[in-house]
OpenMM code with the backbone's topology and positions (N, CA, C; nanometers):
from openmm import Vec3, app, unit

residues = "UNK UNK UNK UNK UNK UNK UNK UNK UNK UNK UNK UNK UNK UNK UNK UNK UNK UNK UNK UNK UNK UNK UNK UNK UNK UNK UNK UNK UNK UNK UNK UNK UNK UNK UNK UNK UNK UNK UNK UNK UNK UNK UNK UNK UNK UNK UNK UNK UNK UNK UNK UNK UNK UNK UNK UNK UNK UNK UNK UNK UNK UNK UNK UNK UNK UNK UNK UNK UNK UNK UNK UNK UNK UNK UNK UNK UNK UNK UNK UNK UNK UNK UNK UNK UNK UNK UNK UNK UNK UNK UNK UNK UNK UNK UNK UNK UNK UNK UNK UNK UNK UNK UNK UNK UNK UNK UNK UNK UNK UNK UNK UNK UNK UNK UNK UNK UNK".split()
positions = [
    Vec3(0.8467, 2.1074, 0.4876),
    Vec3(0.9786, 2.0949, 0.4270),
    Vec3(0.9735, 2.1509, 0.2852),
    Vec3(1.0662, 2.2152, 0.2552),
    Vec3(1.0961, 2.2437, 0.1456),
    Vec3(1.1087, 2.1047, 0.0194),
    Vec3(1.1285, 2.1480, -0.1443),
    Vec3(1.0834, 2.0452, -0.1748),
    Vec3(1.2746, 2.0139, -0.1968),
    Vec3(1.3749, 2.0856, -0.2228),
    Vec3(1.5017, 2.0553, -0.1684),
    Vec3(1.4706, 1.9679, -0.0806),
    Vec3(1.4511, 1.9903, 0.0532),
    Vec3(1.4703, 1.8832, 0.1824),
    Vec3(1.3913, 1.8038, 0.1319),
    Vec3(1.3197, 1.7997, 0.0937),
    Vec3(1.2180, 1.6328, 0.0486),
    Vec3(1.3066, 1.6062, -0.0135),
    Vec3(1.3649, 1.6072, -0.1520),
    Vec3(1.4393, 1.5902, -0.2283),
    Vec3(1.5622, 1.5114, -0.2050),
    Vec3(1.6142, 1.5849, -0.0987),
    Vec3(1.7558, 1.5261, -0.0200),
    Vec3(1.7295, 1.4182, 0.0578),
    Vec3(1.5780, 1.4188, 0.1385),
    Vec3(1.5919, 1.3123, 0.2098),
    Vec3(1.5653, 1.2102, 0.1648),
    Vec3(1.4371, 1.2094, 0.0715),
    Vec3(1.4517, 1.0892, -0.0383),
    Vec3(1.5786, 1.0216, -0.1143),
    Vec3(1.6559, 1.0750, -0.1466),
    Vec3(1.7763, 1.0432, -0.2043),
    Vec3(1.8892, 0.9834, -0.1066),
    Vec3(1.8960, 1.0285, 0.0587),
    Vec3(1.9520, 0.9870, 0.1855),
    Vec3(1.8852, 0.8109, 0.1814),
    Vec3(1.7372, 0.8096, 0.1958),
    Vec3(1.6917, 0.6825, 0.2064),
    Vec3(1.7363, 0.5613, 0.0381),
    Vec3(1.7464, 0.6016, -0.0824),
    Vec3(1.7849, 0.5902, -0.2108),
    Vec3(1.9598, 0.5039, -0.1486),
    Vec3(2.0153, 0.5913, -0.1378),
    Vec3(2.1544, 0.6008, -0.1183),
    Vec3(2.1595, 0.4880, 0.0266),
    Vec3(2.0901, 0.5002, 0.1177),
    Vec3(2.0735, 0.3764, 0.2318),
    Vec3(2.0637, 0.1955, 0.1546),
    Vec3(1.9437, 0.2352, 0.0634),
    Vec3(1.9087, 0.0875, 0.0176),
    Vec3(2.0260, 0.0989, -0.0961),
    Vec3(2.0808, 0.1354, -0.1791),
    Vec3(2.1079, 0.1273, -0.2699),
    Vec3(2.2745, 0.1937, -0.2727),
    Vec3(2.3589, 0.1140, -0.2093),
    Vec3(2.5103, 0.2178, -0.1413),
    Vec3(2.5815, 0.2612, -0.3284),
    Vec3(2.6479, 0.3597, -0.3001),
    Vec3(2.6763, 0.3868, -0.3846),
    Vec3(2.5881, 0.5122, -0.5155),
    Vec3(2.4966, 0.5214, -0.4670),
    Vec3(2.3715, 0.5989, -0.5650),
    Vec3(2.4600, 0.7503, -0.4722),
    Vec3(2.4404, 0.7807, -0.5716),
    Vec3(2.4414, 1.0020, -0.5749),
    Vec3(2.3518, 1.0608, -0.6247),
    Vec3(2.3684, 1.2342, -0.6271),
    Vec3(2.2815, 1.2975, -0.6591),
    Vec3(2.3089, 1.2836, -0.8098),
    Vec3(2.4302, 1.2520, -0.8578),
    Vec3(2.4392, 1.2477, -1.0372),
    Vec3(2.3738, 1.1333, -1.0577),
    Vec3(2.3264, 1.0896, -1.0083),
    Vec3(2.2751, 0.9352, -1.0674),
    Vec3(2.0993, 0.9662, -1.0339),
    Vec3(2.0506, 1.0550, -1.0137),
    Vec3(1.9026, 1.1403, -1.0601),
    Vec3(1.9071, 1.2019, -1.1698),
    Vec3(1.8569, 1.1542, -1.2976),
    Vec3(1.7819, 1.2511, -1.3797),
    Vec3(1.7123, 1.3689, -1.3156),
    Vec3(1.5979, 1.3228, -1.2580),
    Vec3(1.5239, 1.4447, -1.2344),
    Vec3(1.4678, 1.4076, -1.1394),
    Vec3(1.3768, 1.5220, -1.0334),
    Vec3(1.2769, 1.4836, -0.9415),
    Vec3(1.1460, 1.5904, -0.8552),
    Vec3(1.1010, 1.5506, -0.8769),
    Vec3(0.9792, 1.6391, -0.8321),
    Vec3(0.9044, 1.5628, -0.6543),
    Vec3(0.9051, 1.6588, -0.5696),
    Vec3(0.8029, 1.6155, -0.4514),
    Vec3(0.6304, 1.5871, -0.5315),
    Vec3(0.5737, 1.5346, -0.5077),
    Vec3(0.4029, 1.5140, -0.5412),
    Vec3(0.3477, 1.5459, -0.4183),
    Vec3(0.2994, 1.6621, -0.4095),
    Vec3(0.2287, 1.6990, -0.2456),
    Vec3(0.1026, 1.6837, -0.2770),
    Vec3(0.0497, 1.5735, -0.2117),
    Vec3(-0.1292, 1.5640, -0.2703),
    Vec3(-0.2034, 1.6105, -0.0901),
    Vec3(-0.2982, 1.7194, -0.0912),
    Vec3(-0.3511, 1.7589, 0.0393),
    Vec3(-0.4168, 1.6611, 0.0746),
    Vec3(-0.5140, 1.5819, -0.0399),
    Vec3(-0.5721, 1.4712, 0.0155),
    Vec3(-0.5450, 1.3397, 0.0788),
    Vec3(-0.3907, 1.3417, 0.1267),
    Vec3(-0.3719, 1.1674, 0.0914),
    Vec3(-0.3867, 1.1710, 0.2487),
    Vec3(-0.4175, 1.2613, 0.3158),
    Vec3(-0.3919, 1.2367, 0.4836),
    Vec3(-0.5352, 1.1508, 0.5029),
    Vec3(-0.5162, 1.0238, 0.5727),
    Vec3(-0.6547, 0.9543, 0.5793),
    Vec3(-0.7169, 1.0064, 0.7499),
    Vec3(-0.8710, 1.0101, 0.7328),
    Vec3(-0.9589, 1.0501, 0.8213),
    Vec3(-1.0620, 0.9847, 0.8631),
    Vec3(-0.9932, 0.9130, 0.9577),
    Vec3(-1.0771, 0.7705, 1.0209),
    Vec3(-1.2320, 0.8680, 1.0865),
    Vec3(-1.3137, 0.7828, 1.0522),
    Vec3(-1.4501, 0.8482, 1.1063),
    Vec3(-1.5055, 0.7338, 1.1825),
    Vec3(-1.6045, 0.7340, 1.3020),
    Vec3(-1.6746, 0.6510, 1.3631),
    Vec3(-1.7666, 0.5672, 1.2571),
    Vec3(-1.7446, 0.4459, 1.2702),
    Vec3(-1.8724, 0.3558, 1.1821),
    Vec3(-1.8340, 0.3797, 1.0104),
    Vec3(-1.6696, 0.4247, 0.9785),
    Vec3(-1.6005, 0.3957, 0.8689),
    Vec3(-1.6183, 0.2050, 0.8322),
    Vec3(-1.5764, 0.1535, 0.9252),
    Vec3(-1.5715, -0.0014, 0.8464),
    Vec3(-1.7105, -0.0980, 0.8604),
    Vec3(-1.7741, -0.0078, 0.8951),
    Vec3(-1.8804, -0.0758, 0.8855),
    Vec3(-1.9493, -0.0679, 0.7252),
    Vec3(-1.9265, 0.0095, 0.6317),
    Vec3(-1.9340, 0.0358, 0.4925),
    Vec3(-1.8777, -0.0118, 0.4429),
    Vec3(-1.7417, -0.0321, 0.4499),
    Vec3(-1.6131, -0.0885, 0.3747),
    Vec3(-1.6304, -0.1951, 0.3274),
    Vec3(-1.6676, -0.2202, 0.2021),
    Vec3(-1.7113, -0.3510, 0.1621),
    Vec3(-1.5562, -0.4686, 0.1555),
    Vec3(-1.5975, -0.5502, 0.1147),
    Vec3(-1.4473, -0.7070, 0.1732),
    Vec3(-1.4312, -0.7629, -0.0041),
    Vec3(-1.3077, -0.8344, 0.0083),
    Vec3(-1.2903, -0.8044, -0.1551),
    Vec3(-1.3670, -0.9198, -0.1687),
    Vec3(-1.4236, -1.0344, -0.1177),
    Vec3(-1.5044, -1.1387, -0.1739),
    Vec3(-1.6181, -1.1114, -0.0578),
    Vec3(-1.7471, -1.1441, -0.1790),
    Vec3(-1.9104, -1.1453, -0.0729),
    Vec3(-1.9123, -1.3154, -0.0233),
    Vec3(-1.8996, -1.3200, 0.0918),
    Vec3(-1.9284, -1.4600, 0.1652),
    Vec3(-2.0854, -1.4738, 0.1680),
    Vec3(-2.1446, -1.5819, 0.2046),
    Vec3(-2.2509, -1.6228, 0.2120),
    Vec3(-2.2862, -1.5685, 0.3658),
    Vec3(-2.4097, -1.5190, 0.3448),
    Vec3(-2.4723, -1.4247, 0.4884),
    Vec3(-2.4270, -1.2983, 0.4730),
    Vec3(-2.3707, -1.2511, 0.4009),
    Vec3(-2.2975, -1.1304, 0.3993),
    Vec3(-2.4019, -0.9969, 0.4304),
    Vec3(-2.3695, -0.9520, 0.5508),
    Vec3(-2.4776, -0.8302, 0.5500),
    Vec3(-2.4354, -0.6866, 0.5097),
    Vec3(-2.2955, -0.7067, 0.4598),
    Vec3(-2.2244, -0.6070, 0.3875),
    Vec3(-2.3161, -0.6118, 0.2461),
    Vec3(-2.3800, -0.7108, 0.1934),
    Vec3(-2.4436, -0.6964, 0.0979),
    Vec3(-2.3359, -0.7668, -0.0521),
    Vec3(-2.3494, -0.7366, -0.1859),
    Vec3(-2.2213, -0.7295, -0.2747),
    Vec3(-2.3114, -0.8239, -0.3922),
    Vec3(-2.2157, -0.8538, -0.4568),
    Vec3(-2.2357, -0.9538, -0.5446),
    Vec3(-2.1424, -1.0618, -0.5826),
    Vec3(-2.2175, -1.1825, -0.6222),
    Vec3(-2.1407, -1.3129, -0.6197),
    Vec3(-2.0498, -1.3145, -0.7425),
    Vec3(-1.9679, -1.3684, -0.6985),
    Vec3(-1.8231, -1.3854, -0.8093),
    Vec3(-1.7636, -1.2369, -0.8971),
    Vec3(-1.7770, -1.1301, -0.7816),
    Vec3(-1.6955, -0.9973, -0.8167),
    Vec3(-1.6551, -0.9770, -0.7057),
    Vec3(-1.5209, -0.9458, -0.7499),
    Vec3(-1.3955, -0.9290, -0.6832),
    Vec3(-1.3333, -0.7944, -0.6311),
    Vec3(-1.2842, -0.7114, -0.5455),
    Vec3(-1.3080, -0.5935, -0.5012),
    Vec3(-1.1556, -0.5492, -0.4402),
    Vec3(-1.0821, -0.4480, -0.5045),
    Vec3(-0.9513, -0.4451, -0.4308),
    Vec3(-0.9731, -0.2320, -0.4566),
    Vec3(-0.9162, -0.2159, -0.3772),
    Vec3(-0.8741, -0.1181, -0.3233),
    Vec3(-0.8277, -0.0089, -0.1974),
    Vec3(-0.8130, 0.0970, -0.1787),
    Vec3(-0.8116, 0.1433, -0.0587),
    Vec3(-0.8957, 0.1550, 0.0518),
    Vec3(-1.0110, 0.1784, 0.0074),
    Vec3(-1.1570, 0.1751, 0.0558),
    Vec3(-1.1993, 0.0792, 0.0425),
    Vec3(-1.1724, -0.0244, 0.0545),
    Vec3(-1.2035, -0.1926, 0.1109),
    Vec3(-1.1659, -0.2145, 0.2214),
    Vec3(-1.2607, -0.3041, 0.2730),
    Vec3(-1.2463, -0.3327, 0.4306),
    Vec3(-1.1007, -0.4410, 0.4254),
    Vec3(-0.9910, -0.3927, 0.4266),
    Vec3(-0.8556, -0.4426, 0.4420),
    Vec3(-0.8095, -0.4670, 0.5753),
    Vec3(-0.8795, -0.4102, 0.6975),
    Vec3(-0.7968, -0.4098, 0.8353),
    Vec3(-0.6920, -0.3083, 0.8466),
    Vec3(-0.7024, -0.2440, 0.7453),
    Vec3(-0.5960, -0.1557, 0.7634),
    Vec3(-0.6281, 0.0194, 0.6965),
    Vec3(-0.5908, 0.0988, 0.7646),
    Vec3(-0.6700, 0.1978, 0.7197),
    Vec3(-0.7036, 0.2121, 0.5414),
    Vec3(-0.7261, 0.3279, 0.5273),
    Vec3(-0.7418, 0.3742, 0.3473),
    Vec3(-0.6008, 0.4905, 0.3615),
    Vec3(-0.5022, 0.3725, 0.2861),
    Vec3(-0.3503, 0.4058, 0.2506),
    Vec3(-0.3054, 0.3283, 0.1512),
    Vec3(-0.2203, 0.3674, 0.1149),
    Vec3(-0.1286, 0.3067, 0.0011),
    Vec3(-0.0854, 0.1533, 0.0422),
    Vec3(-0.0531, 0.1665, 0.1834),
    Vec3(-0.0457, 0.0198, 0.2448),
    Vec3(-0.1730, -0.0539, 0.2228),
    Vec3(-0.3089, -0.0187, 0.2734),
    Vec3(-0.4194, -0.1006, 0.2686),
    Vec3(-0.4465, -0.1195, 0.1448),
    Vec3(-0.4272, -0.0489, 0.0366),
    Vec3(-0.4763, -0.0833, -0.1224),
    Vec3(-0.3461, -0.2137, -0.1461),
    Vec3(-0.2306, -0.1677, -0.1338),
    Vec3(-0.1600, -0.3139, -0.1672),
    Vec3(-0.2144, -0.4476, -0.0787),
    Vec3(-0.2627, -0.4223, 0.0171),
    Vec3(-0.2833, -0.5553, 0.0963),
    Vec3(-0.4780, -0.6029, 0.0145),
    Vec3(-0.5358, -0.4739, -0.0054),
    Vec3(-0.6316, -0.4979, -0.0693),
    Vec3(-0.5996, -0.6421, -0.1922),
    Vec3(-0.5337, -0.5761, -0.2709),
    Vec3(-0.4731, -0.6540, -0.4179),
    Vec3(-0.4649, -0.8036, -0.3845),
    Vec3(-0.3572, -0.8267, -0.2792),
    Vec3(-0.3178, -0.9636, -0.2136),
    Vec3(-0.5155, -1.0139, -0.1842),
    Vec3(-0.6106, -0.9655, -0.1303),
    Vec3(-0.7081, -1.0174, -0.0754),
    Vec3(-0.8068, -1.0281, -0.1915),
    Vec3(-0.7698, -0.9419, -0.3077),
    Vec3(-0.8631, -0.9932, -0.3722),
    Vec3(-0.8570, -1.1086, -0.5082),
    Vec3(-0.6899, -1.0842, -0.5271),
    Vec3(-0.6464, -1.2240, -0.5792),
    Vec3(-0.6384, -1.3552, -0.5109),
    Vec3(-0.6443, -1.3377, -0.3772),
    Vec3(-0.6762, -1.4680, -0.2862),
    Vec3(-0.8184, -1.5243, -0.3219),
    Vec3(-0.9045, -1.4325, -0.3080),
    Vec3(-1.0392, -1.4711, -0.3338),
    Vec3(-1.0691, -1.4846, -0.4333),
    Vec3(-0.9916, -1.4110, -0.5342),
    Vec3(-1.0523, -1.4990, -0.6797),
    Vec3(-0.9787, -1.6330, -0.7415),
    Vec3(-0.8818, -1.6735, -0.6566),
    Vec3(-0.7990, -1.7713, -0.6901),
    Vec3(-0.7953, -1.8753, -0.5980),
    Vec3(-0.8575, -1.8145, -0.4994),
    Vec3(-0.8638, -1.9302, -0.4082),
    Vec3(-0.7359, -1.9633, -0.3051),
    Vec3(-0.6165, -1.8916, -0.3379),
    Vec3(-0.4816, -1.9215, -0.2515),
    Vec3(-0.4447, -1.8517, -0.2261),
    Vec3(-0.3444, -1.8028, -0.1644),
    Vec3(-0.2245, -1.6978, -0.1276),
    Vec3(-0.3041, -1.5903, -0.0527),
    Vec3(-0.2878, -1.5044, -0.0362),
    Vec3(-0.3300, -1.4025, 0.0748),
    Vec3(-0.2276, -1.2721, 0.0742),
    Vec3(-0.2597, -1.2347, 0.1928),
    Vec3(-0.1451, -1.1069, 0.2565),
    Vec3(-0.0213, -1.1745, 0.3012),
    Vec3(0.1127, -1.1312, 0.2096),
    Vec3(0.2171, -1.1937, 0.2771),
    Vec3(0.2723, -1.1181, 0.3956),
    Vec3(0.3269, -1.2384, 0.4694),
    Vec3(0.3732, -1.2006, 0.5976),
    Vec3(0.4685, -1.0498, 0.6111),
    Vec3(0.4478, -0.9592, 0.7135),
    Vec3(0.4854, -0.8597, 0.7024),
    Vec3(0.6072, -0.8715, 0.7286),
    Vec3(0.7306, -0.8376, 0.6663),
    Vec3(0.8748, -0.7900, 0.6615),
    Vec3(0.8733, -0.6348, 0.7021),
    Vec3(1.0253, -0.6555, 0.8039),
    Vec3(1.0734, -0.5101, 0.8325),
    Vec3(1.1182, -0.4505, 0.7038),
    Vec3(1.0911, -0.3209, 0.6577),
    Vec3(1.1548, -0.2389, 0.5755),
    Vec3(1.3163, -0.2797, 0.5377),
    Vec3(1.3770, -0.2617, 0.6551),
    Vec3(1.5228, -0.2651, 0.5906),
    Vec3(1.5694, -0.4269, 0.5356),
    Vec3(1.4910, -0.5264, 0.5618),
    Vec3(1.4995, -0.7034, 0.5575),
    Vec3(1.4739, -0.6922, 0.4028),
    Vec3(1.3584, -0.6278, 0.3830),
    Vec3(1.3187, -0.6243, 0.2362),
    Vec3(1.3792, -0.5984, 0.1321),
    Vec3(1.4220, -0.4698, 0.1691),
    Vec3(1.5243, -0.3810, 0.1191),
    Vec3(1.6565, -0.4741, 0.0308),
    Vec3(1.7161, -0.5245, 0.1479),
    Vec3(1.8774, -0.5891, 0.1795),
    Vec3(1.8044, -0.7535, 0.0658),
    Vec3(1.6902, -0.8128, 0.1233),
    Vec3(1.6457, -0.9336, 0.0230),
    Vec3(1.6533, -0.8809, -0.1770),
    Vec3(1.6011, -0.7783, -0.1890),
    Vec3(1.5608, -0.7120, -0.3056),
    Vec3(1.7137, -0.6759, -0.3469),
    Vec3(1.8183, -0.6167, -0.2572),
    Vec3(1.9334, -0.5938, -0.3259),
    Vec3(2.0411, -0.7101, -0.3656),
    Vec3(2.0004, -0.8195, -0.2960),
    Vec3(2.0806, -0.9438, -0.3474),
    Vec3(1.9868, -1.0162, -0.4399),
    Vec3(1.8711, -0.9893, -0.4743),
    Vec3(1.8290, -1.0313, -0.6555),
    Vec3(1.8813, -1.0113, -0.7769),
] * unit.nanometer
topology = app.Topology()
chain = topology.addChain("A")
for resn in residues:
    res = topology.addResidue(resn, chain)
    for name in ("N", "CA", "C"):
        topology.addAtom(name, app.Element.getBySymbol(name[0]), res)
């Protein structure tokens, strides 16, 4: 796609959550095309993936009372923008002791919750 059509369709989804938004109501906008962000699951990937807290027996190895969030953490979920946020949730659980991964919401539920704040 052109970065027009990116452009437009981003602003289609903008204009979905947000009724009333136009193209005058963009300052500015740029596509970010990064080649790398496509993830490339390999055989015996999560077996490396270290976990954001080292449990006792851990044959992942680690160290005690450091805390570990990112994409490349063993999240259950690939190495994406999704798994690094769910990372965050797992590793403030473990250093706090509570809360976790919140329950997954449909996109548009979220959306519609966030616009009546």
């Amino acid at each position: 796609m052109s970065k027009d059509e990116i452009t437009a369709r981003v602003l289609a989804d903008i204009a979905w959550a947000i009724p009333g938004v136009t193209r005058d109501d963009i300052a500015w906008s740029r596509p970010v095309l990064e080649k790398r962000a496509t993830f490339a699951s390999t055989p015996g990937i999560d077996a490396i993936r270290p976990r954001a807290r080292v449990e006792a027996g851990d044959l992942k190895g680690g160290v005690a009372n450091l805390f570990l969030a990112g994409e490349w953490t063993d999240t259950g979920w690939p190495s994406t923008m999704e798994g690094a946020a769910r990372s965050g949730f797992a590793a403030a659980a473990a250093c706090t002791g509570s809360g976790g991964v919140a329950a997954d919401l449909p996109a548009a539920s979220l959306v519609r919750l966030a616009r009546c704040l």
